[in-house]
Phi, psi and omega in degrees: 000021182250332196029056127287161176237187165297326179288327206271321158320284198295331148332268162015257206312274203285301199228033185251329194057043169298143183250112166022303182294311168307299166326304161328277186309334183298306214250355189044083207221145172258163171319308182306312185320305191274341186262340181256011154267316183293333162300345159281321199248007151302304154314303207242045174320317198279313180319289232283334188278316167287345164284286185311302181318281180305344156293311166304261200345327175247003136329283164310304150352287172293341169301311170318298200293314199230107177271145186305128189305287204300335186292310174269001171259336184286353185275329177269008156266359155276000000 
């Protein structure tokens, strides 16, 4: 009922290095909530790691695609 994922914990956790706890208090989130998504994802590492990976790529992507509004105005003010 949160519409945080697993994916979005684990990025957190693993490569923000937010700690269990922090994580809870940020997101009003419980101990069980965060421990049985990295417990999920500990089970399903590899699928969830290729998911993020594809989620960057398509990140970058739309970056490519779409340039920054604030990005092109400071260039033309230079």
């Amino acid at each position: 009922g949160h519409r945080i994922t697993v994916q979005n914990i684990v990025i957190w956790h693993e490569r923000m290095g937010k700690s269990v706890d922090e994580i809870c208090a940020e997101y009003d989130l419980t101990l069980a909530e965060v421990y049985t998504a990295l417990a999920y994802y500990f089970d399903h590492r590899d699928e969830i790691d290729q998911d993020i990976k594809k989620s960057e790529a398509f990140v970058a992507t739309l970056r490519e695609r779409t340039p920054s509004i604030l990005e092109s105005k400071l260039k033309a003010r230079r």
